[in-house]
C-alpha positions in Angstrom: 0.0 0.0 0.0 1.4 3.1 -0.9 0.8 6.9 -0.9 1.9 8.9 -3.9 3.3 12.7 -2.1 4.8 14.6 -4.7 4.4 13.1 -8.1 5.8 15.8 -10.0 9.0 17.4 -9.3 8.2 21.0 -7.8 8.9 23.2 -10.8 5.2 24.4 -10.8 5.0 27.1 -8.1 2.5 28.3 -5.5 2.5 32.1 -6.7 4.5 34.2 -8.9 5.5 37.2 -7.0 3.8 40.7 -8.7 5.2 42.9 -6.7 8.1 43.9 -4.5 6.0 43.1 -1.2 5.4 39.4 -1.8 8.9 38.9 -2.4 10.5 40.5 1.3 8.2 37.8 2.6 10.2 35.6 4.7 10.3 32.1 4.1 10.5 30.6 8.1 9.8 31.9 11.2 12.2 32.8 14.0 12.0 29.8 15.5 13.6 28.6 12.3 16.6 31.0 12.3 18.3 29.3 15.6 22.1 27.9 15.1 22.8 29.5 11.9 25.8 31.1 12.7 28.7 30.2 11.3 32.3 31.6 11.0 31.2 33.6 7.7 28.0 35.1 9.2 26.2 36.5 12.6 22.8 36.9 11.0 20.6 36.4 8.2 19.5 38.6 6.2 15.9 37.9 7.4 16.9 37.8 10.9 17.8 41.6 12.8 14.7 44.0 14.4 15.4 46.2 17.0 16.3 44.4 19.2 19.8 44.2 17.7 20.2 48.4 17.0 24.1 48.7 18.2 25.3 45.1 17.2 28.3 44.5 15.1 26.8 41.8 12.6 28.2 40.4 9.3 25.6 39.5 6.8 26.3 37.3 3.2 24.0 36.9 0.4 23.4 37.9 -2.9 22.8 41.7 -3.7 19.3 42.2 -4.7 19.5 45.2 -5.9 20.9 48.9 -5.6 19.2 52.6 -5.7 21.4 55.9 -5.5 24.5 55.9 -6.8 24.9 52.4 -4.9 24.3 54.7 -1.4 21.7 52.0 -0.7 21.8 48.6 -1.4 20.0 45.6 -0.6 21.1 42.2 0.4 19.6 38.8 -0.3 19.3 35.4 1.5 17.0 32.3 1.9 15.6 34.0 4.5 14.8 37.7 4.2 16.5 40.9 2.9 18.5 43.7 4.7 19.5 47.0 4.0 22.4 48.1 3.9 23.6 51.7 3.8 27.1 52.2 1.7 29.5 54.8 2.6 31.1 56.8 -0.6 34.7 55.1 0.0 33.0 51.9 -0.3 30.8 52.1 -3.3 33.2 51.7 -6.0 34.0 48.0 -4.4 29.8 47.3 -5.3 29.5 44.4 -7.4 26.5 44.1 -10.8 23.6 42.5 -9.0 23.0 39.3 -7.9 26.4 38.9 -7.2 27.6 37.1 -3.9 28.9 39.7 -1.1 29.8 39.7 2.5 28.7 43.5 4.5 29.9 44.2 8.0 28.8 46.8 10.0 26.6 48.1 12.9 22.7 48.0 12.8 21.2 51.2 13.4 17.7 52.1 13.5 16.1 53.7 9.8 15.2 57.3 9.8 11.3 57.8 10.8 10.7 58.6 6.6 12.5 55.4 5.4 10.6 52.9 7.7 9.4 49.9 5.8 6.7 48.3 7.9 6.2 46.1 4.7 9.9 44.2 5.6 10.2 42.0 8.7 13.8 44.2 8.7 12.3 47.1 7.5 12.5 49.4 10.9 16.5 49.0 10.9 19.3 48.8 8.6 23.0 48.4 8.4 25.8 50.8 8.4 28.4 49.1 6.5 32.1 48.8 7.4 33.4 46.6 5.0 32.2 44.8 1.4 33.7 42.0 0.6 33.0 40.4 -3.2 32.8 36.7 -2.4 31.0 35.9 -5.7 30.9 38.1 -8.8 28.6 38.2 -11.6 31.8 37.9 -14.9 28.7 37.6 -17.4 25.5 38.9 -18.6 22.8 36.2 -17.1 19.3 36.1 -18.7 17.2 37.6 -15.5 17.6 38.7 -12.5 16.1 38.1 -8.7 14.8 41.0 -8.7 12.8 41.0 -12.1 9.1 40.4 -10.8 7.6 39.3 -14.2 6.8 35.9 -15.0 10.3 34.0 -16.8 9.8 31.6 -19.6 9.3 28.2 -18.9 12.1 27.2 -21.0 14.7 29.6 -20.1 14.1 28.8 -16.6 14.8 25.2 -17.1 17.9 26.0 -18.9 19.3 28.6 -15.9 17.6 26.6 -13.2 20.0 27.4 -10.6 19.0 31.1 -11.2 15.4 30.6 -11.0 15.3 28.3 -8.3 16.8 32.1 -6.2 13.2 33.2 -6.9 11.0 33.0 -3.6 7.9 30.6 -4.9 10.8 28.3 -5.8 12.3 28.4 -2.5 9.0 28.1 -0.7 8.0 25.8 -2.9 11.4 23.3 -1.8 11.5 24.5 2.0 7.6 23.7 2.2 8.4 20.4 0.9 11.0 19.1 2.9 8.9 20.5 6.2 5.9 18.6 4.8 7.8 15.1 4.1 9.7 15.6 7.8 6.3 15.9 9.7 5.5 12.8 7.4 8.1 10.6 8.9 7.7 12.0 11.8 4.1 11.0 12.6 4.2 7.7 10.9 7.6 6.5 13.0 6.7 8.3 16.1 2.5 7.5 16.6 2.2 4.9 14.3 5.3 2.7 15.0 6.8 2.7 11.2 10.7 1.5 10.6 11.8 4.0 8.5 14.2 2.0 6.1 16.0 2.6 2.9 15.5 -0.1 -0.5 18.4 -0.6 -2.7 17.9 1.2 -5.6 19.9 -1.2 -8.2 17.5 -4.9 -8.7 16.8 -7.4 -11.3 14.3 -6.8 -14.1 10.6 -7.2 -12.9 8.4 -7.5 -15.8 4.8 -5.9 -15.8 3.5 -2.4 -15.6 5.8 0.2 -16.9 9.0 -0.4 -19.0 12.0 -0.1 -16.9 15.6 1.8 -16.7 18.6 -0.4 -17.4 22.0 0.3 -15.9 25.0 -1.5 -17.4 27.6 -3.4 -15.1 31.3 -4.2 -15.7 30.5 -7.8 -15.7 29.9 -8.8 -18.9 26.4 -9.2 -20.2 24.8 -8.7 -17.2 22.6 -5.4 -16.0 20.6 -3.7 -13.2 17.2 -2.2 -13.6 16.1 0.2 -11.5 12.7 -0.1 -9.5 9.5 0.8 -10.7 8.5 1.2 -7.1 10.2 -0.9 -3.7 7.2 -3.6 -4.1 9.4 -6.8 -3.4 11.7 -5.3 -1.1 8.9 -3.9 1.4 7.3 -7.9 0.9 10.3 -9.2 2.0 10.5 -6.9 5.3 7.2 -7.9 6.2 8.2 -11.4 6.5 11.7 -10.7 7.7 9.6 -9.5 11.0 9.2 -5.4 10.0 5.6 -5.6 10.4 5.6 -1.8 9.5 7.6 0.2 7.1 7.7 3.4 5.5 9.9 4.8 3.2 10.2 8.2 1.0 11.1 6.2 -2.0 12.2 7.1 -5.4 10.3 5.6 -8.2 11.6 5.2 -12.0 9.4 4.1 -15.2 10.4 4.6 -18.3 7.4 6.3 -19.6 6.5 9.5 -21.9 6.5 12.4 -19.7 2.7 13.8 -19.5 1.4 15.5 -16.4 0.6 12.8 -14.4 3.5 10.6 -15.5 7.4 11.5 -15.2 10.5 9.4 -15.2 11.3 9.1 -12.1 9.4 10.7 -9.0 9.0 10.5 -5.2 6.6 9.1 -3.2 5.5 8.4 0.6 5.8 4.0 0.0 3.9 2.1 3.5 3.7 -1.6 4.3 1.9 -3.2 7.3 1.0 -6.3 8.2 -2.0 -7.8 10.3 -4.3 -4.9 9.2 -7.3 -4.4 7.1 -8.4 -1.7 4.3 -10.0 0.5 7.5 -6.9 0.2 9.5 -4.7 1.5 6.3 -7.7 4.1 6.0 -7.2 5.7 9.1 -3.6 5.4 8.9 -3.6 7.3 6.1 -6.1 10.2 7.3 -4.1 10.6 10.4 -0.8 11.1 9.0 -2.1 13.5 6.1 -4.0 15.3 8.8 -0.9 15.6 10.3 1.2 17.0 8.0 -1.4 19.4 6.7 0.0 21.5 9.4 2.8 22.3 7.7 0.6 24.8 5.4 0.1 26.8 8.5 4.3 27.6 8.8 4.9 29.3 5.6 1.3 31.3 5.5 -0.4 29.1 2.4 -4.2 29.7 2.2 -5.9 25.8 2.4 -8.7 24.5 4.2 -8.4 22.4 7.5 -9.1 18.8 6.0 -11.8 17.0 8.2 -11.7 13.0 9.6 -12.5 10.9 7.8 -12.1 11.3 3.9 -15.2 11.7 2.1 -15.8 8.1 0.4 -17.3 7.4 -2.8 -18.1 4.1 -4.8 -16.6 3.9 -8.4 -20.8 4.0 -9.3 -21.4 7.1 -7.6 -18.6 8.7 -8.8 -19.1 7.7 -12.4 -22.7 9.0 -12.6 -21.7 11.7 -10.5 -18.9 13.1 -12.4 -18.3 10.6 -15.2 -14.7 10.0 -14.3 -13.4 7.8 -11.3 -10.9 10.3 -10.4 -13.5 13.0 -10.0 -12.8 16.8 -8.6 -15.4 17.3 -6.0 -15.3 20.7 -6.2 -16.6 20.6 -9.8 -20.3 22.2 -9.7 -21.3 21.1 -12.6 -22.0 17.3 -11.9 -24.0 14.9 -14.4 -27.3 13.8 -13.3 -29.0 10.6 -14.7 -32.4 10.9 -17.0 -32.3 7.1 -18.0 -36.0 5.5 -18.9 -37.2 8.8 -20.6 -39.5 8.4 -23.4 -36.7 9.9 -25.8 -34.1 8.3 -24.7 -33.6 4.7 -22.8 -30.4 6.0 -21.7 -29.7 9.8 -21.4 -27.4 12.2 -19.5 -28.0 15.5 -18.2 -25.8 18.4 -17.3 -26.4 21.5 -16.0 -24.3 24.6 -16.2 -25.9 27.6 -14.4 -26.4 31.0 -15.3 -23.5 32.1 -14.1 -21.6 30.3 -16.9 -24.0 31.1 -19.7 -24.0 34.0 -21.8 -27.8 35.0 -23.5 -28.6 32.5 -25.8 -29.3 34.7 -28.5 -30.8 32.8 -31.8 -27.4 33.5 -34.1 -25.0 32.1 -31.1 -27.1 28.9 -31.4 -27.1 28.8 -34.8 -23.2 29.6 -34.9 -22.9 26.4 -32.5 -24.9 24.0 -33.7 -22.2 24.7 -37.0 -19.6 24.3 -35.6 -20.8 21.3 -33.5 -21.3 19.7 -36.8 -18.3 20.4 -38.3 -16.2 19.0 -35.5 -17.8 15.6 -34.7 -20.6 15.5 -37.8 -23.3 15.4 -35.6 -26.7 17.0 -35.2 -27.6 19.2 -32.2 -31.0 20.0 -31.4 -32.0 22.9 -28.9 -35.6 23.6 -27.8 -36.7 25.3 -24.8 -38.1 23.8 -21.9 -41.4 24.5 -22.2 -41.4 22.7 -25.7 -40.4 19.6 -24.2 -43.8 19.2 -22.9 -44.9 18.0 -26.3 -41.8 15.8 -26.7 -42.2 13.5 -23.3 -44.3 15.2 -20.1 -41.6 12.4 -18.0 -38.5 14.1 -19.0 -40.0 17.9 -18.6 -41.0 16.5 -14.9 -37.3 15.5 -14.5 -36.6 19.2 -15.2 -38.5 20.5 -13.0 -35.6 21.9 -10.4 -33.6 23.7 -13.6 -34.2 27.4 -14.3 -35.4 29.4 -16.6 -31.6 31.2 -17.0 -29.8 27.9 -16.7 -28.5 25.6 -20.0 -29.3 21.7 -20.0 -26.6 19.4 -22.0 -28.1 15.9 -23.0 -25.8 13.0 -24.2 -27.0 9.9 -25.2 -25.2 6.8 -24.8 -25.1 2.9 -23.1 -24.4 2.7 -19.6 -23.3 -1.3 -20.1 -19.9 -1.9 -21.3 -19.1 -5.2 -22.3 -15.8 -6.2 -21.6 
């Protein structure tokens, strides 16, 4: 039994940052900041308030960007941004942007007019000593940290060590490794889960999806590599692990699509002695768990409620016509079958809302190019002609609106396999 977490890798982000706000958000809270210090750094750049107005601090990071003749400049980390005021012997050594730098200096308060309540650092600012170049920009690169507007997909696949400096991306990463932490944590700590690690090299298994080979230097022979740890988990069970959990990674040689990739990660479980409810709750537990993690980097999402809705494969199909359905979709399907039109008929609604006045050329100018797309007819008639067609399906419409637009599709419920 497994759980798939994060199917696709996290290149699609949360939010693209519009303006200059959203990106001085910080990333962690305080709590978060403890024991970085190192020999290169005091502080982050996310990390000084008032509190520390008099400190000697150094700071390193990347310079976000400069205004005035380099008099002001603003430095860059994971966790926040700081400004730094330059003094004139010192702005010649000021490096193109997004260059690495290391400031010293004292932390004085900002003057009353250049407050930033917007910035977690924004009351305070640095007074710099010394600027050090630890990193410079030799060559033109194809954006910046600073540029707010949305980067190609391409180029930013291409320079992806640039774009992954861009806030969504690093909340994006930082939310996931908090979210697959609380993961293991929950499962080896209240469940009693063995955390343990599958080899990642194994013998061809035949079935499912086609598999990576990896040559050897023994002659004729090869690895694969797993499609998912299936055998090995098995094997734990009887070696006496009665419970086991793993953040495994997965590899199929498959076409990429957007449920599919090459390789991906997922939350993998095993248990013995349990039944379907027992995996049930397991699993609505630990995701209720980990939904916490939302709450740490300020992500809007509803608190998800014990236990999981449950729907039958019937219900869903004649709900939503799909057995993967999106419950939030309004616009579900609603069965007309026995009609005198039609022995087997589906309806759907789509409110007013989502319909623009049916005037008689829009009708017209659908019904074309209906026909020219799939060669089929389309027939429209208000609902108050339907009473001449069959007085049992004009009953059945009897909760839609005047304003609102029925869809019928015929078709045979029985598939014959």
């Amino acid at each position: 039994m497994f759980l798939s977490v994060f199917r696709r890798h996290a290149s699609r982000t949360l939010r693209i940052c519009s303006s200059a706000r959203s990106i001085l958000s910080t990333y962690t809270t305080e709590n978060n900041l403890r024991n970085l210090k190192t020999s290169q750094r005091t502080h982050t750049c996310g990390e000084l308030r008032k509190r520390d107005v008099g400190k000697f601090v150094t700071l390193c990071g990347w310079l976000y960007s400069t205004r005035l003749s380099c008099a002001f400049l603003l430095i860059k980390d994971a966790y926040g941004i700081t400004q730094v005021l330059v003094d004139k012997s010192f702005r010649k050594r000021v490096p193109p942007s997004d260059s690495v730098i290391k400031v010293e200096g004292n932390v004085r308060l900002r003057p009353e007019k250049d407050i930033n309540p917007a910035m977690p650092t924004g009351f305070i600012e640095v007074q710099a000593n010394n600027i050090e170049v630890l990193g410079p920009v030799l060559a033109d690169i194809p954006f910046f940290m600073k540029d707010i507007t949305p980067i190609n997909e391409h180029l930013g696949l291409k320079y992806r060590y640039l774009h992954l400096r861009r806030p969504e991306f690093q909340r994006n990463l930082r939310f996931r490794s908090t979210f697959l932490l609380m993961l293991r944590k929950y499962l080896c700590e209240k469940e009693g889960f063995v955390d343990l690690e599958t080899p990642c090299l194994f013998r061809r298994t035949p079935g499912g999806a086609k598999e990576f080979i990896v040559p050897s230097q023994i002659r004729g022979q090869f690895y694969s590599l797993p499609q998912s740890p299936q055998q090995f988990k098995q094997l734990l069970m009887v070696g006496g692990f009665d419970r086991y959990m793993q953040i495994a990674r997965c590899f199929r040689d498959e076409l990429a699509r957007p449920d599919r990739q090459p390789e991906f990660t997922q939350l993998d479980i095993e248990a013995s002695f349990v039944e379907k409810e027992d995996i049930y709750r397991i699993i609505e537990s630990t995701l209720s768990y980990a939904w916490s993690a939302l709450q740490e980097f300020q992500l809007e999402y509803s608190p998800l409620s014990i236990p999981f809705q449950r729907m039958s494969y019937d219900e869903a199909m004649h709900r939503f016509g799909t057995d993967k359905p999106d419950t939030r979709f309004e616009l579900e399907l609603w069965d007309i079958e026995g009609s005198a039109i039609c022995p087997h008929m589906v309806c759907l609604t789509v409110p007013s809302l989502y319909v623009d006045e049916l005037t008689e050329s829009f009708t017209q100018r659908l019904r074309q190019e209906i026909k020219e797309k799939t060669g089929q007819e389309v027939s429209m008639l208000l609902r108050k002609e339907l009473a001449s067609k069959s007085m049992q399906l004009q009953d059945s419409l009897a909760h839609v609106n005047d304003d609102e637009l029925v869809l019928f599709v015929e078709g045979n419920s029985t598939v014959k396999v």
